[in-house]
C-alpha positions in Angstrom: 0.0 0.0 0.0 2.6 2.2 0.8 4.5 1.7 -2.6 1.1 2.0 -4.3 0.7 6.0 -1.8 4.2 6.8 -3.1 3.4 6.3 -6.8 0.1 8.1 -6.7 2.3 10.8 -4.6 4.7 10.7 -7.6 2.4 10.9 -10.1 0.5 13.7 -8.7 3.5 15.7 -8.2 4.6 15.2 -11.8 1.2 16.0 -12.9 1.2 19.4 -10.6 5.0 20.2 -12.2 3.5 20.0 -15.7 0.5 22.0 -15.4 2.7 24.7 -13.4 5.1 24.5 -16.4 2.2 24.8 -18.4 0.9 28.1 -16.4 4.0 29.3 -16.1 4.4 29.0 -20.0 0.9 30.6 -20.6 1.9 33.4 -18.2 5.5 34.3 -20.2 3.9 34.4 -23.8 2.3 37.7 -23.3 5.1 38.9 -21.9 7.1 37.7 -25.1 4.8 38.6 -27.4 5.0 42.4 -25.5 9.2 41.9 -26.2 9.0 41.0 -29.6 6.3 43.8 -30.3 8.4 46.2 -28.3 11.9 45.1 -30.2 10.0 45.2 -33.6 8.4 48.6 -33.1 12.3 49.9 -32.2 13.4 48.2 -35.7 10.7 49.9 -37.2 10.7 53.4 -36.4 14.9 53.7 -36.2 14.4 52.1 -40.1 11.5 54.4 -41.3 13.3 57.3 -41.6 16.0 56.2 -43.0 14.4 54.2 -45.7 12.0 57.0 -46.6 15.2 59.5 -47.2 17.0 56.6 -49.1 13.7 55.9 -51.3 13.2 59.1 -52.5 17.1 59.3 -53.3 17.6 55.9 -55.1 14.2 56.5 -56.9 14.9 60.1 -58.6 14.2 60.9 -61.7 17.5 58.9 -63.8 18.7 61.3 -66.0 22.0 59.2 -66.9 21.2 56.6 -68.8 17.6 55.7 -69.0 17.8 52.6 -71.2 20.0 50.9 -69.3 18.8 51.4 -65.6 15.3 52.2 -66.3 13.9 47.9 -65.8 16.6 47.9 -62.7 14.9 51.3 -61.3 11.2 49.9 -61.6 12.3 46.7 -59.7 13.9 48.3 -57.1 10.9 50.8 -56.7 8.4 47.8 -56.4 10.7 46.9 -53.8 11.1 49.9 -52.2 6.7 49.9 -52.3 6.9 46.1 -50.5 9.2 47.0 -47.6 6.9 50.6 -47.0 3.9 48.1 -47.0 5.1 45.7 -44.8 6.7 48.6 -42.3 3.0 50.4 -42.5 1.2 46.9 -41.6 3.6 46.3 -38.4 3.1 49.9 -37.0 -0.9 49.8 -37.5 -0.9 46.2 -36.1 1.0 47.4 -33.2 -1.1 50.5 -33.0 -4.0 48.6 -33.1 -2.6 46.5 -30.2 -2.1 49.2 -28.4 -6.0 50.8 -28.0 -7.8 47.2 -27.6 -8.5 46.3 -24.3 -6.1 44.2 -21.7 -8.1 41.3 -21.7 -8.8 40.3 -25.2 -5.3 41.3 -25.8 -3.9 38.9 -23.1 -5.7 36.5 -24.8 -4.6 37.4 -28.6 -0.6 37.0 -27.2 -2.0 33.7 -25.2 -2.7 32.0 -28.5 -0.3 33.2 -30.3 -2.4 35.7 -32.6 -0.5 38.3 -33.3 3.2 36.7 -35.1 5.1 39.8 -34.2 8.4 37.8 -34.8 7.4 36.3 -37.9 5.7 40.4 -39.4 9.8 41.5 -38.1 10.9 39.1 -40.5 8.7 39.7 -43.7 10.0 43.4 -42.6 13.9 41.6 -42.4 12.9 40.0 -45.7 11.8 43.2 -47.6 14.9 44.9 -46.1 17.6 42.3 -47.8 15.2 42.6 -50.9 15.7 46.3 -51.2 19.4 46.1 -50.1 20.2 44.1 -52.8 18.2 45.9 -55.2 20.0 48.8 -54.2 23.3 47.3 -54.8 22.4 46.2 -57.9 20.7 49.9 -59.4 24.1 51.8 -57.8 26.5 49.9 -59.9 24.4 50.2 -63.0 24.4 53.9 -62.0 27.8 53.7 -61.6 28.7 51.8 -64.7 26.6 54.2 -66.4 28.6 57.4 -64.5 31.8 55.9 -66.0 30.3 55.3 -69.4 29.5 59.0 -69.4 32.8 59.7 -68.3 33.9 57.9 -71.2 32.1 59.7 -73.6 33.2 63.0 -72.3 37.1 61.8 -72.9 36.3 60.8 -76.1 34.8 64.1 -76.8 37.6 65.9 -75.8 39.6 63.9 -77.8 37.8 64.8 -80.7 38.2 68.5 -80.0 41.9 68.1 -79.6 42.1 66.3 -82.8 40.2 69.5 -84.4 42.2 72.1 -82.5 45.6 69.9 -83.8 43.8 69.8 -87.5 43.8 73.0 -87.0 47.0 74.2 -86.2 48.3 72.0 -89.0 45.9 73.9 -91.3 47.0 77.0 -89.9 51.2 75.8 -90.5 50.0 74.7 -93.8 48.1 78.4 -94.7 51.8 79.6 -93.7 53.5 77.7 -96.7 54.6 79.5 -99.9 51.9 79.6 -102.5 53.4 77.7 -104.9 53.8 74.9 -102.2 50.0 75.4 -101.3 49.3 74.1 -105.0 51.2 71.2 -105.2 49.3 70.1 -102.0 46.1 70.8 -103.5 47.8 68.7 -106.5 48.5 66.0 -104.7 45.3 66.0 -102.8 43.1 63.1 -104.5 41.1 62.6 -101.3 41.4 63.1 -97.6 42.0 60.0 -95.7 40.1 61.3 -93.0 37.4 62.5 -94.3 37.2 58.9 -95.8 37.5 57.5 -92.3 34.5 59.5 -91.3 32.6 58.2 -94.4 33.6 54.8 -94.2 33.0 54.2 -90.5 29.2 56.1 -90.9 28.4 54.0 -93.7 28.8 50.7 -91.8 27.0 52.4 -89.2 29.4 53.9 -86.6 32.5 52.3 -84.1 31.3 50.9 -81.8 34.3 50.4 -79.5 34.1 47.0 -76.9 33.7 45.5 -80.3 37.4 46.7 -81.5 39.1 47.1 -78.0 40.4 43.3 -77.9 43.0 43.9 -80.4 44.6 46.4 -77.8 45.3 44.1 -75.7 46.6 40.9 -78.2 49.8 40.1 -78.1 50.7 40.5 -81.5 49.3 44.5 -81.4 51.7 44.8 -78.0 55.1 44.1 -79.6 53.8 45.6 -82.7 53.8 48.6 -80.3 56.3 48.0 -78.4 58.8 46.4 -79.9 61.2 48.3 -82.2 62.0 44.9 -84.0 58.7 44.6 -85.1 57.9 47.0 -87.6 55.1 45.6 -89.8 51.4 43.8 -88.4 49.5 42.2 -91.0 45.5 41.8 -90.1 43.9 38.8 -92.6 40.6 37.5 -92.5 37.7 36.4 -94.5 34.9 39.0 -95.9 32.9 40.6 -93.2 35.1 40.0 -90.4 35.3 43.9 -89.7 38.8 44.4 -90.3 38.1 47.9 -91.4 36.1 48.6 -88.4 39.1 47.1 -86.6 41.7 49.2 -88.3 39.6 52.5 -87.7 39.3 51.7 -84.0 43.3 51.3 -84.1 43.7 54.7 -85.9 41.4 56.1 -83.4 43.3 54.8 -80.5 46.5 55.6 -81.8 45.4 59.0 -81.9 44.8 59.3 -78.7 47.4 58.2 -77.2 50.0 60.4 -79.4 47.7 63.4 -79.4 50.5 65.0 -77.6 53.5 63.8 -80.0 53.8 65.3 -83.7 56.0 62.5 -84.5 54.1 59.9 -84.5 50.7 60.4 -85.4 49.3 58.1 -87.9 48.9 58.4 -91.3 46.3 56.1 -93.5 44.8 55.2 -96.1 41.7 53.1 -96.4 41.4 51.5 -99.8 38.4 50.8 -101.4 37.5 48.9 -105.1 34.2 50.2 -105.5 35.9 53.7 -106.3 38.2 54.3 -109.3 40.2 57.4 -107.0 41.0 54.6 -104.0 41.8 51.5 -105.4 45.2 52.4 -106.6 48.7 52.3 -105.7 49.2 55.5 -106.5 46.6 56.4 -104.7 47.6 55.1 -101.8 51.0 56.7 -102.1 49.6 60.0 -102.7 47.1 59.7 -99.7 49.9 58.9 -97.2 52.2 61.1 -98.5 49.4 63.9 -98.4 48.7 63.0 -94.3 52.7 62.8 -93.8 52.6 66.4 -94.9 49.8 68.1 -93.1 51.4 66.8 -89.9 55.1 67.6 -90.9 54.9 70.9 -93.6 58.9 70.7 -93.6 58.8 66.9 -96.1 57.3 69.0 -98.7 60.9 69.6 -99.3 61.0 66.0 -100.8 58.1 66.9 -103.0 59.0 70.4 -104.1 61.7 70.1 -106.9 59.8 67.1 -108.8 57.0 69.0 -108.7 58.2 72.6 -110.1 59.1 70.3 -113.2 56.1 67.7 -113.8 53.3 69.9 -112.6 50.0 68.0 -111.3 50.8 65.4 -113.4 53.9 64.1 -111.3 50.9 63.0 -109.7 48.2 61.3 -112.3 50.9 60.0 -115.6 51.7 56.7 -116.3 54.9 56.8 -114.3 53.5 58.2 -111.1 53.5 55.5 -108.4 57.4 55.5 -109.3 58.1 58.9 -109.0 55.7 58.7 -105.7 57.4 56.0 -104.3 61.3 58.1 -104.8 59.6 61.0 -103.1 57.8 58.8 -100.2 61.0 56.7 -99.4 62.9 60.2 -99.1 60.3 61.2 -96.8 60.7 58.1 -94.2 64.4 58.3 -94.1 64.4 62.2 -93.5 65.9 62.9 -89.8 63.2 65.0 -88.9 60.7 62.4 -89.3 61.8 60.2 -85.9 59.0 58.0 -86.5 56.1 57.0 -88.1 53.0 54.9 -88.0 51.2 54.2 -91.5 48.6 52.1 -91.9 46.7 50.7 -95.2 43.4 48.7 -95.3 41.8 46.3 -97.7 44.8 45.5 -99.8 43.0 43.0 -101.9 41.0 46.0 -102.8 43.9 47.7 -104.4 42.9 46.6 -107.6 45.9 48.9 -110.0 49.8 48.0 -108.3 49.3 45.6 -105.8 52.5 43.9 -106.3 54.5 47.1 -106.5 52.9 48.4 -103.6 53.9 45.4 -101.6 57.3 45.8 -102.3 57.4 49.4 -101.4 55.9 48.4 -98.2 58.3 45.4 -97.4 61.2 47.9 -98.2 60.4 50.5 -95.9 59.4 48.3 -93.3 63.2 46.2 -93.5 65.0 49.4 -94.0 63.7 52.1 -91.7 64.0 51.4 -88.8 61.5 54.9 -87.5 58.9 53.2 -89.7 55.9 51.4 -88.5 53.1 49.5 -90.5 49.7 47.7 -90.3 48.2 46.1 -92.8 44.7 44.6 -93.5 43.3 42.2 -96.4 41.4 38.9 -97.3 44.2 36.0 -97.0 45.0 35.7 -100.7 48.1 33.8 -102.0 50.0 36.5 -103.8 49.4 39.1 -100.3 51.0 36.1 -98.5 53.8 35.3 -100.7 55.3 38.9 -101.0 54.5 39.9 -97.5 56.5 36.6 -96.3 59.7 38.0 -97.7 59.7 41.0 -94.5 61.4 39.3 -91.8 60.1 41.9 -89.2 56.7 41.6 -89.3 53.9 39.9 -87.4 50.7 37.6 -89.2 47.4 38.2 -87.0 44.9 36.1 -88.4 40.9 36.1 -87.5 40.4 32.8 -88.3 42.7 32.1 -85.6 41.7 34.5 -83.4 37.6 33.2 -83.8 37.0 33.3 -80.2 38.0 37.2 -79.6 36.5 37.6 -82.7 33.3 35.6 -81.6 33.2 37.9 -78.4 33.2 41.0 -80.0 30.9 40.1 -82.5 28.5 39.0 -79.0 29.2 42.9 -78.1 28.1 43.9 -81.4 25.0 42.2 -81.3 24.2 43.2 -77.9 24.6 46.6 -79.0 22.5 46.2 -82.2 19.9 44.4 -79.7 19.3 47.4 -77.5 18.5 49.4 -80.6 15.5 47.8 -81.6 12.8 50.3 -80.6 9.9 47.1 -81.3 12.0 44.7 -78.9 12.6 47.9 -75.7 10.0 46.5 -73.0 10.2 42.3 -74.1 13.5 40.8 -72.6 12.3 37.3 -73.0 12.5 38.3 -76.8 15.2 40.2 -76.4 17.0 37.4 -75.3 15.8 35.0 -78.0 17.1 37.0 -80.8 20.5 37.3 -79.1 20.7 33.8 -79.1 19.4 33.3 -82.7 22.2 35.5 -84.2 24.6 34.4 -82.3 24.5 30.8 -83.5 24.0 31.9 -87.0 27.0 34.9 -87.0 29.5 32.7 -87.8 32.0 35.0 -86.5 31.2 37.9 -89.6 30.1 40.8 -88.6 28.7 41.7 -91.7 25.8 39.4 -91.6 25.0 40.6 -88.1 24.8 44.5 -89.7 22.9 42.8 -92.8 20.2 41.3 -90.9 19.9 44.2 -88.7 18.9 45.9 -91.3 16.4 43.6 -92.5 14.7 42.7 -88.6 14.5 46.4 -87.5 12.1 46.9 -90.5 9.3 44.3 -89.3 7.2 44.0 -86.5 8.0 42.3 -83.3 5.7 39.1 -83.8 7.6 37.8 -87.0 11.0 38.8 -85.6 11.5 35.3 -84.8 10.1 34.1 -87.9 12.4 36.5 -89.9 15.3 35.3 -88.3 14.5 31.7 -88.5 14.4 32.0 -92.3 17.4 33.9 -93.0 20.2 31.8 -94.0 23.7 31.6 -91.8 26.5 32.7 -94.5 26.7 35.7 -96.3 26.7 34.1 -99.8 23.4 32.6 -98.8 21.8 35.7 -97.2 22.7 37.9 -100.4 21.1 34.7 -102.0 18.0 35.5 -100.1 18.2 38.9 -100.9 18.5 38.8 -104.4 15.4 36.5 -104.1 13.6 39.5 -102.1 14.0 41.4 -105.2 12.7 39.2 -107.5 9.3 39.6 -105.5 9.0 43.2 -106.7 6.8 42.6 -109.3 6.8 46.1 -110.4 10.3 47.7 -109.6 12.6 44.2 -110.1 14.1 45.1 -113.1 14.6 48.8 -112.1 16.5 46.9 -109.1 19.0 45.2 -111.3 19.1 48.1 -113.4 20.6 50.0 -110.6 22.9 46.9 -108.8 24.5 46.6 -112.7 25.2 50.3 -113.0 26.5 51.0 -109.2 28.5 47.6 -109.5 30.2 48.8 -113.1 30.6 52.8 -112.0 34.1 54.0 -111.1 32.9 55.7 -108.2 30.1 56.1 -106.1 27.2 57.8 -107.5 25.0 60.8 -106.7 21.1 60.0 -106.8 20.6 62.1 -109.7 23.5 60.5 -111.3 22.0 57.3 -110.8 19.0 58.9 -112.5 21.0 59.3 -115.5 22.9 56.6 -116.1 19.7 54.0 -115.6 17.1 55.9 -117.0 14.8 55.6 -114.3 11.8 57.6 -114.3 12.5 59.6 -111.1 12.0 62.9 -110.4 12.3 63.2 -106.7 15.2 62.2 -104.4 12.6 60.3 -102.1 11.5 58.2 -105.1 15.0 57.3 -106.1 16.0 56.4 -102.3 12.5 54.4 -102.5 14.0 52.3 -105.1 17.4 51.6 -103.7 16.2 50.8 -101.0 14.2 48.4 -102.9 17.8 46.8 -103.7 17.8 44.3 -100.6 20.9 45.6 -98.6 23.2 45.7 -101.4 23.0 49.4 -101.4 23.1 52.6 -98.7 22.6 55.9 -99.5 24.5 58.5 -97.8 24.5 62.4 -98.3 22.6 61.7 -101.6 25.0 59.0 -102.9 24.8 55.4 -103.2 27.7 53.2 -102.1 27.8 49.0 -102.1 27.4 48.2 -98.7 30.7 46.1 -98.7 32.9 45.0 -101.9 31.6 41.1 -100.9 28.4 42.7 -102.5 30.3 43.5 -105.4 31.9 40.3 -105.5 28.9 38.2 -105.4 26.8 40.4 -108.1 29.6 40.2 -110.8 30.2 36.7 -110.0 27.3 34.8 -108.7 24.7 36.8 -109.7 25.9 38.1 -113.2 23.7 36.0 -115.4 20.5 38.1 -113.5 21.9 41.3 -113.2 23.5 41.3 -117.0 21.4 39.0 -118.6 23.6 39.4 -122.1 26.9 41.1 -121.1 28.1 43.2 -118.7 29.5 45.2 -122.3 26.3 46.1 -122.9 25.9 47.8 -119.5 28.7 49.8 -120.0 27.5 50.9 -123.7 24.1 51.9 -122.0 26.0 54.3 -119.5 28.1 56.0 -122.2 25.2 56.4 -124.7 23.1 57.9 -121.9 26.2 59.8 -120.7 26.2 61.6 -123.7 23.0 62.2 -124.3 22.4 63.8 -121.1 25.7 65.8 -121.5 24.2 66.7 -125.1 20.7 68.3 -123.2 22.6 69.9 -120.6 26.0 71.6 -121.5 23.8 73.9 -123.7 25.5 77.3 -123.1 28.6 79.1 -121.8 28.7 80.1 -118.2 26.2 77.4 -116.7 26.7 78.7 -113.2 26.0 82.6 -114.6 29.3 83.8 -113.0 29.8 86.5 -115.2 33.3 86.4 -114.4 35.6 84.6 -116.9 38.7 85.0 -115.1 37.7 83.8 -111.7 39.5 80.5 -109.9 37.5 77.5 -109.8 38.5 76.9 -106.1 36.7 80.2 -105.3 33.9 79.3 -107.1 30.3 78.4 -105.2 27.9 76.2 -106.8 24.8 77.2 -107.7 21.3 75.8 -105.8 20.2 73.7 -107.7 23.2 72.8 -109.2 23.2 72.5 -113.4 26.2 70.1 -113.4 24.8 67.8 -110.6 23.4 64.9 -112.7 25.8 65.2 -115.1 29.5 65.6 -113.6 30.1 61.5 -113.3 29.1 61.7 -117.3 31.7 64.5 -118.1 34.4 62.8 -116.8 33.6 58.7 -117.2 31.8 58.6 -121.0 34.6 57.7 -122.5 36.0 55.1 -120.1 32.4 53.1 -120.8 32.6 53.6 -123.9 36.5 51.8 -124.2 34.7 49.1 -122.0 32.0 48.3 -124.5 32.7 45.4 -126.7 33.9 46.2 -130.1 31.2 43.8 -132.0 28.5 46.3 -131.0 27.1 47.8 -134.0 26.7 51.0 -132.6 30.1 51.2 -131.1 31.8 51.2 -134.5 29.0 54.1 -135.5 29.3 56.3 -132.6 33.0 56.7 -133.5 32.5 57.2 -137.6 33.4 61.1 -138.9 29.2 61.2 -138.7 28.5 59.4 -135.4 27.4 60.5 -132.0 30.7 61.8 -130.6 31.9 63.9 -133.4 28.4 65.5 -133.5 28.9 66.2 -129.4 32.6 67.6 -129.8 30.9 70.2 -132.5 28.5 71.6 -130.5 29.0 71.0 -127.3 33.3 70.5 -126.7 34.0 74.1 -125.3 30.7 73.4 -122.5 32.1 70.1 -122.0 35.4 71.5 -121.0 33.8 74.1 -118.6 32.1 71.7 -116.9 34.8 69.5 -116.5 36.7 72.3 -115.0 33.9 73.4 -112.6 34.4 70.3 -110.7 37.6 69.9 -110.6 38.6 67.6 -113.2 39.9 70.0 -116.1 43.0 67.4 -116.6 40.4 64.6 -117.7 39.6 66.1 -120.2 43.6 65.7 -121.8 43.2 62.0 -120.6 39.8 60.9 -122.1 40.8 62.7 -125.4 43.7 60.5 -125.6 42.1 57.2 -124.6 38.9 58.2 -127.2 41.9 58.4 -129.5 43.4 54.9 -128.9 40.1 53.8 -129.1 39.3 55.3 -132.6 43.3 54.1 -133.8 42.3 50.6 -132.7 38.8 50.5 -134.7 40.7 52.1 -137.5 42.7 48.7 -137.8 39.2 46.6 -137.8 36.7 48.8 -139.7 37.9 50.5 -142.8 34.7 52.3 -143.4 35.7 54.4 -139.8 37.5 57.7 -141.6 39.2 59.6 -139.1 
């Protein structure tokens, strides 16, 4: 009995320590509750402050760089929203707590009711949200702070390569007049002003997708080494090695803005234009920049000149007389060193080989001398560049994955442009990935079907981009395909591809009129109908330039039965016989600009608005090269040069006209030229047609 006492003792006592646990339990959970409340409300009110002061400075107006912040700035302002909400909703819960009465509050924290440690840590919660946020928005405002810092150096670059231009303009205005001329002689076009052209054709530098070659290797000890004199860039069409050389020349700019000695001088050739694809050309374009930055080598220059006139420039024997006069120049002590730079070699279609040489000379024997180079990887290129023993290869091919990367950039870039694609990331995202599998490490193609997405809407983005062909022989395949679908303008189209492919330099719109015969008489319609031209064409300042000589390429090749469905002969036949028909109708009096001042010089001479000569100025100086590149079996050929045909009848009436308007623009010595080409032309169909009295 007693054993069975002490249990029920024992289990009594157990029982009473449970239920005072239990009490004692009940009794603290108010008293916790009224903690955490209390700790809470002290997070709370020490945070509200703060967060409203931070808000309203994290969330003004951005007036950086809206597109790139904007989507980070609405987040973070929805999270700024959540963390007021939840602060508000603690404060008028505790508020509420507060006023009710003891009792049914005693009761609320007895069960538990009110979760004041769990409503601390949604606040917690909203808190880390918004931190991070935060975090994130500042460095985008950062980046963006140093992007604009960026900009403003690169500005100020520019205007100290203006105020230098202008200095050297100013040394240059200081030169005896007779020097003055022969730099004006010599003048065939300003390299930089053909950098500026170029680069806003292919729409603008854009420079993270350039900025890996300052930091290859290869660039480094081309730089740095004074053993290496000579950097060759190869690689296929469309790799932007243009872009790439422009981005150099801009960079090397910079950081010699301060030094006279070695600022670079370039020249950017181009096949599509009969004044740039020459070795001559490229001579007298580099000779021409080594003498606005260094007016004492005209020296060199001076004595050749005072003989030959302009035409120590423009004869048959000027790239050697050039090349004398340039290698003086490069071993001239003043001159303590040099960087010169040539791009698109393969597009120097008139001395290649003795270009080459020059170049392989001067790189192996002057020692102050420093080149780059840029072309498509061609055999002969290779073969004479492989005899200079001080010069680096960089190939693209090689180099795919920088290339790959900065064509990524590119794209990225491209990407953010597309007004229709702004507020859809997902798509946004798609697309990237889409021409990033297809780019094949060309940036060309990217740039091509740019131009073709940014027309359409952004529901058959993704349809457009699934149909367009990886490759850029393929997508000019599509595009040529494009055109066919014109039912009404197709023909104008390869009208105008066949006479922009076959002219010897770009043409004005009105030009273009001209030569094709269109039925035109707006410069809205005729942009219409290049346009129309797939992407083969751009128009800039009113004239129309190939977008890139693989367009050429592929029309004369590829594309040559469509575009010139007999010969491309004919073509050039058609051009002169219109040239001199609309030289006939126009060159109708003397003093077409109505100067009424015979003795006046032409380089003080303003042309008129409209201007009389501006559909006709290609014609005046070209005519006679179509007509030498027209097939001798033409019929008409034969008659245009008889003592009764077409020419003879325009040198009678209309020669002295000609003559003016060949010296209003600037190209009086063509005349001498064409007259004794149209000769050899008329010699040679003396020896075939003996009906042709001459």
């Amino acid at each position: 009995m007693d054993g069975r006492l002490l249990r029920s003792a024992g289990t009594s006592a157990d029982g009473s320590f449970i239920i005072a646990t239990n009490m004692s339990q009940i009794l603290v959970e108010p008293m916790n509750a009224t903690a955490a409340n209390r700790k809470g409300i002290a997070h709370v009110v020490t945070r509200m402050d703060w967060y409203w002061n931070l808000s309203s400075l994290l969330l003004k107006e951005n007036t950086v760089d809206e597109g790139a912040s904007a989507g980070i700035q609405a987040q973070l302002e929805q999270r700024v929203i959540d963390l007021c909400k939840a602060l508000l909703t603690y404060q008028m819960n505790s508020v509420c707590s507060y006023f009710r009465k003891r009792f049914p509050q005693f009761l609320r924290s007895l069960v538990r009711w009110d979760d004041w440690d769990g409503d601390l840590r949604t606040v917690l919660d909203a808190e880390d949200a918004v931190q991070k946020d935060s975090n994130m928005y500042s460095s985008q405002q950062i980046r963006s702070h140093l992007e604009q810092l960026v900009h403003l150096e690169d500005r100020e670059m520019e205007l100290l390569r203006d105020i230098r231009q202008a200095l050297q303009e100013q040394l240059l205005t200081q030169l005896e007049e007779k020097d003055q001329q022969c730099l004006q002689d010599l003048r065939l076009s300003d390299p930089r002003q053909d950098k500026e052209r170029i680069s806003a054709t292919k729409g603008g530098l854009l420079k993270d997708s350039y900025k890996w070659i300052l930091k290859h290797p290869d660039f480094q000890q081309w730089q740095g080494s004074k053993q290496t004199r000579l950097l060759w860039i190869k690689g296929g069409a469309g790799k932007g090695k243009t872009m790439l050389l422009i981005g150099i020349i801009n960079e090397l700019e910079k950081s010699t803005s301060h030094s006279d000695s070695i600022f670079p001088s370039f020249f950017l050739c181009q096949s599509t234009n009969n004044e740039l694809n020459k070795a001559s050309a490229v001579l007298r374009g580099l000779i021409y920049m080594l003498l606005i930055q260094h007016s004492c080598l005209i020296s060199h220059v001076r004595e050749e000149y005072k003989r030959a006139g302009k035409r120590l420039f423009e004869d048959g024997n000027a790239f050697y007389a050039l090349s004398g006069i340039f290698e003086q120049m490069l071993h001239d002590p003043r001159l303590t060193e040099a960087y010169l730079i040539v791009d698109a070699l393969d597009e120097c279609d008139h001395g290649l080989e003795e270009l080459l040489s020059l170049i392989t000379k001067t790189a192996s024997s002057s020692t102050q001398v420093k080149w780059i180079l840029s072309s498509r990887e061609r055999p002969d290129i290779e073969q004479q560049l492989a005899t200079d023993k001080a010069g680096l290869r960089l190939s693209l091919e090689v180099n795919a994955e920088l290339v790959s990367q900065a064509i990524g950039t590119y794209i990225d870039f491209k990407v953010s442009q597309l007004t229709q694609l702004r507020d859809d990331r997902a798509l946004q995202d798609q697309v990237r990935h889409q021409l990033r599998e297809k780019a094949d490490g060309t940036f060309l193609w990217v740039a091509l079907v740019f131009n073709e997405i940014r027309k359409v809407r952004p529901g058959v983005v993704l349809r457009v981009l699934q149909e367009v062909p990886g490759g850029l022989s393929q997508l000019y395949d599509r595009m040529m395909s494009l055109i066919k679908r014109e039912k009404w303008d197709a023909e104008t189209c390869y009208s105008i591809l066949a006479v922009t492919t076959l002219a010897y330099r770009p043409l004005h719109l009105f030009e273009l009129r001209t030569l094709t015969g269109v039925e035109s008489s707006t410069i809205d319609e005729l942009v219409r109908l290049v346009h129309l031209c797939g992407s083969f064409l751009i128009v800039q300042e009113s004239y129309v330039y190939l977008i890139h000589q693989s367009a050429k390429d592929y029309i004369t090749t590829i594309a040559a039965t469509k575009i010139y469905p007999t010969n491309p002969g004919l073509v050039h036949f058609d051009m002169f016989t219109r040239s001199l028909t609309a030289m006939s109708e126009t060159l109708q009096q003397r003093d077409i600009y109505k100067l009424h001042r015979p003795g006046i010089l032409v380089d003080k001479i303003k042309p008129p608005n409209p201007d009389p000569l501006v559909a006709v100025r290609y014609s005046c100086v070209y005519w006679v090269d179509h007509l030498r590149s027209t097939p001798d079996q033409v019929s008409d050929y034969k008659n245009n040069l008889s003592d009764h045909g077409a020419i003879f009848g325009f040198f009678k009436k209309h020669f002295l006209y000609w003559l003016e308007a060949l010296s209003l623009s600037h190209s009086f010595s063509d005349a001498i030229s064409s007259i004794w080409r149209l000769q050899a032309s008329v010699k040679v169909c003396l020896q075939h047609c003996t009906y042709v009295k001459y």
